[in-house]
N, C-alpha and C positions, 0 to 999 in steps of 0.2 A: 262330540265335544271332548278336547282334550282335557287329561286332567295337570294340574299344576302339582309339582313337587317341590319342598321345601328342605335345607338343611336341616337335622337335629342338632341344638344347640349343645346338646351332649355328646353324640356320638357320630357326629357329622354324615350323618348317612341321608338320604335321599329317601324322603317319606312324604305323599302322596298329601299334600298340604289340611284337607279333608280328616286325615288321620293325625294327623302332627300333635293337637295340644295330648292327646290321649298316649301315643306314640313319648313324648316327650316326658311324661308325668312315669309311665312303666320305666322308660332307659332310665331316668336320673334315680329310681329306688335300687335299682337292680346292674346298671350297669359304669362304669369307671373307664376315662381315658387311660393306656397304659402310657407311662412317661417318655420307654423308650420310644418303644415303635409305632404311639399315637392310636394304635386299635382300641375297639372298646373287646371291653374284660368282664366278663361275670364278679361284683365286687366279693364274691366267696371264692372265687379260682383266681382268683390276684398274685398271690403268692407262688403256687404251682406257676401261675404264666412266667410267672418273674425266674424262676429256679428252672422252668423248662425252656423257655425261648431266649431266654435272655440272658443264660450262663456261657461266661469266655467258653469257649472249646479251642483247640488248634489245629488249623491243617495238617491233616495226617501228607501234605505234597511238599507246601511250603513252611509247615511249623506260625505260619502268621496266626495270632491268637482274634477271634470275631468271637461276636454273639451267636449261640445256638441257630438261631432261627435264619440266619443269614450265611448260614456255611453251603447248604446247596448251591445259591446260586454263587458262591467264591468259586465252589470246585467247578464248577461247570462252566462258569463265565469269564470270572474274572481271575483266576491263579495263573502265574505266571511258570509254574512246573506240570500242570496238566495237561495229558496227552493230547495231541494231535496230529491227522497225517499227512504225511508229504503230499503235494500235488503232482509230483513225479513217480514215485515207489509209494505211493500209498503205506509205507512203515510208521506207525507212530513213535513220536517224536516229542518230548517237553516244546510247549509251546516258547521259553526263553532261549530255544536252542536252533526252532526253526527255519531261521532266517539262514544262519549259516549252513544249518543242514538242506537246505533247497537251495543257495548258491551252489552247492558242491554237487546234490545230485543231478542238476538242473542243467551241467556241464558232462555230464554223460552222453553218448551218442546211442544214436538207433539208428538202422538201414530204413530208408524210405521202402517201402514196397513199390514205390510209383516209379520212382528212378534211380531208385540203387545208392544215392549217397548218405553217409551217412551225417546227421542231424544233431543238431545236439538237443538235450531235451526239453529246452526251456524255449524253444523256438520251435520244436516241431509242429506243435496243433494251427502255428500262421504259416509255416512252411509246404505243410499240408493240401491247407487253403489255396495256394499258390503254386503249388505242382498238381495238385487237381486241375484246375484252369490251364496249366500249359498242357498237361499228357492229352487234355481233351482237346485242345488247338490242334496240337500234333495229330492224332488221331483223326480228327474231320480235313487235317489237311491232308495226311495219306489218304484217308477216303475219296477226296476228291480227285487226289492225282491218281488213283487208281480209275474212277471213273473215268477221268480224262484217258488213261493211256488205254482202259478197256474199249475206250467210244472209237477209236480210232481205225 
């Protein structure tokens, strides 16, 4: 038998409807929606939550002032000066700068190994793709003509 789960009307969490008035009666002496970020809070660490999660900080990348709690996922997600690396040179690179920094290295060349020209590097890996398939055409077609001239 499945069992049914229910909102807390406090702390909006998911409780096993069985549990709920008991569940409900505990969170609402002991626990408090936070205003900002909607979590429930121990109503005696309210304060610390507030002075720890929810104090401006600034990015130490882009100087953009957020809430504590929300600076990891800035630097890592969503900052417009945070590293990242080429898909060419793998150099990291500010993510506001990549674009032009991968047009420019992206016009770089490399020697094919398969046929000797060289590539530029924003077309190499379809180039590839496509001198693979001809070197091997070539290849099964000397094959063949060799057969043929060895049958002879």
């Amino acid at each position: 038998m499945e069992e049914v789960f229910r909102a807390c009307r406090n702390c909006k969490r998911s409780v096993a409807s069985g549990h709920l008035a008991l569940h409900e009666a505990h969170c609402q002496l002991f626990l408090v929606l936070c205003q900002e970020c909607k979590g429930p809070v121990l109503q005696t660490e309210m304060e610390e939550h507030r002075q720890g999660g929810h104090k401006q900080v600034g990015c130490a990348m882009c100087q953009q002032s957020l809430p504590r709690h929300l600076l990891e996922i800035h630097e890592t997600k969503e900052c417009p000066e945070r590293q990242v690396k080429c898909q060419f040179c793998e150099v990291a690179v500010r993510l506001n700068k990549l674009e032009i920094h991968e047009h420019h290295c992206g016009r770089q060349t490399e020697l094919c190994a398969d046929c000797g020209q060289h590539i530029m590097l924003r077309v190499l890996a379809q180039h590839r793709d496509v001198c693979w398939a001809e070197q091997t055409l070539l290849w099964r077609g000397e094959k063949l003509a060799y057969r043929m001239d060895g049958a002879r």
